[in-house]
N, C-alpha and C positions, 0 to 999 in steps of 0.2 A: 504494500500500500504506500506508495511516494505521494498521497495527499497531505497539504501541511495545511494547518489553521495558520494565520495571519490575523493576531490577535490585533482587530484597528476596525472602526468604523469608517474612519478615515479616507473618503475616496482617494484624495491626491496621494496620500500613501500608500493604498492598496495598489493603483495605478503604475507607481515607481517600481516599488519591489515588483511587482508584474514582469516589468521590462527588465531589470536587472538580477533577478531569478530565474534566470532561462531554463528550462528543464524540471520545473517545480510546481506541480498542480498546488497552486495556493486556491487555499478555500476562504474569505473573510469571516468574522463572526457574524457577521450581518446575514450572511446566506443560513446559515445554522439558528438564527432568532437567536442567538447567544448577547444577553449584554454586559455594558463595559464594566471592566473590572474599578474597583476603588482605587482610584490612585491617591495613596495617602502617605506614599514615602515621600524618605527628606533628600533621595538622590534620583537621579538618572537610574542608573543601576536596581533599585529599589525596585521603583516604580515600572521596567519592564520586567523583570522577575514577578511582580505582580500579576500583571495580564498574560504575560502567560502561563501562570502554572494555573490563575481561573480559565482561559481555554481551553487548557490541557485537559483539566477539573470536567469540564462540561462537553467535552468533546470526545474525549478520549484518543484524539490525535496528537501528533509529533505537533507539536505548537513553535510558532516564533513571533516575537512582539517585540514593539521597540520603542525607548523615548527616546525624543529626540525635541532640542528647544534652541534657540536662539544665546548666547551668552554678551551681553557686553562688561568686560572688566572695569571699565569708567562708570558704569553704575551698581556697585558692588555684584555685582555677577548677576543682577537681575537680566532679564527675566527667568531662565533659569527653568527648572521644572514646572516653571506656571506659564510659561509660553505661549500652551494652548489657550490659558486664560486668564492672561496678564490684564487686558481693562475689563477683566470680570466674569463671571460664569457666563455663557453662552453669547461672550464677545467674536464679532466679526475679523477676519484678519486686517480689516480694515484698522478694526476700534484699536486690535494691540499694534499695529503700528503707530496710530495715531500717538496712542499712548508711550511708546520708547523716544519718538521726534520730541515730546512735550517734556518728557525726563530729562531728555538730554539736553535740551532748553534751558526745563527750570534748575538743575544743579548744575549747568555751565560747564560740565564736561567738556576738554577740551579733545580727549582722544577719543574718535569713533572708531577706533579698532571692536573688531566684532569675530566670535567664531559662531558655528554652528556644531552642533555634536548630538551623535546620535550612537544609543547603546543597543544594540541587540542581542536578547537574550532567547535561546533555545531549552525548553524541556520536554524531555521521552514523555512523560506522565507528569502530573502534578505534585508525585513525592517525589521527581530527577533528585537525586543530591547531588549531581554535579550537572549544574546547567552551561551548557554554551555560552559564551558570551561572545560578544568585540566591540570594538569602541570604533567609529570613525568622528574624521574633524575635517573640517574645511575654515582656511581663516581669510578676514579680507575685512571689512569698515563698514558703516552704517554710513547711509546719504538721506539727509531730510526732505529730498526728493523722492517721489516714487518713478517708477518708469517701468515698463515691460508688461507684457502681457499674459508670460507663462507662470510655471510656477505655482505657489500656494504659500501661506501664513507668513514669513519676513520677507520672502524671494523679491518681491518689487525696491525694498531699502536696503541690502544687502549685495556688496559687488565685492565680490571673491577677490585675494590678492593675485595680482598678473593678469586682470579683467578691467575694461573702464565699462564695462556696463552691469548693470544689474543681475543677478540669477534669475529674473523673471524675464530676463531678455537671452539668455542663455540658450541655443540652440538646446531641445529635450535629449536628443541622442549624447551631445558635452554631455549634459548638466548627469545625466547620467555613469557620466565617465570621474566626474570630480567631485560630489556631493559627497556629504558627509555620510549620506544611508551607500551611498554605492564605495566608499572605502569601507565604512561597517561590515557592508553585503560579502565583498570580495574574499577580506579574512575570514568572515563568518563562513564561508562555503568550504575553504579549506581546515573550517575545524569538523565542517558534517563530511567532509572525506574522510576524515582519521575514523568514524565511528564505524 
């Protein structure tokens, strides 16, 4: 059975990993009625270990799930695991943008250095004691402009370093080659080889 849960409601996400899981009948939770897990840890790491080992939980499939948020060091590492809901529960990617341009405003940061990072975590079953993990990063600046049309949740304010344009302006096929989930993806595929 090579079906994996894709522990994500998340279209733009489910959509990526698609593309750069070649070979991987991913299933969403959303096709399964399965809903979102709590996320109520204090890291990255935490909070994909969560959703997946609840897919795992409710599925009974090989599961993988991932956080993945926006970091800027100029404002103490916000946004941080609240990415998805930094101006607030059931904030638009609009509204948390809105909201980092207005942070970095009102505390006058002067460095728009920015990464993005995303943690992927794998479990067999929901008791795995040893879950898969890997981390990717991609680093590059915040613009109080927006621009682009591709993309989802920072990609319009975010321009990767050795890019003058935004990730949302990013050909999909790049953006697939240099994002933070497809460095994640890469080493994560070579730790589901070892298995």
């Amino acid at each position: 059975n090579n079906k994996v849960l894709l522990a994500s409601s998340n279209q733009g996400k489910i959509r990526e990993f698609k593309k750069i899981f070649k070979g991987f009948d991913f299933i969403s939770q959303e096709d399964l009625g399965i809903d979102d897990a709590v996320e109520d840890g204090i890291s990255f790491f935490e909070n994909a270990l969560k959703k997946a080992r609840h897919g795992s939980n409710k599925s009974g499939l090989l599961t993988i799930a991932d956080d993945s948020g926006l970091v800027v060091p100029g404002l103490d590492y916000e946004p941080g695991i609240y990415s998805a809901r930094y101006a607030g529960e059931g904030a638009s990617d609009k509204d948390n943008r809105d909201k980092i341009i207005d942070q970095l405003n009102k505390k006058n940061v002067s460095s728009l250095e920015a990464f993005y990072i995303c943690v992927l975590v794998g479990v067999r079953s929901d008791l795995d004691p040893i879950p898969l993990y890997s981390v990717g990063e991609i680093h590059g600046r915040i613009s109080t402009k927006s621009s682009g049309d591709g993309g989802f949740g920072y990609d319009k304010i975010f321009y990767p370093n050795g890019y003058d344009v935004s990730m949302a302006s990013i050909d999909p096929e790049e953006k697939n080659k240099i994002s933070h989930r497809a460095v994640a993806a890469r080493s994560f595929i070579k730790e589901l080889e070892k298995l």
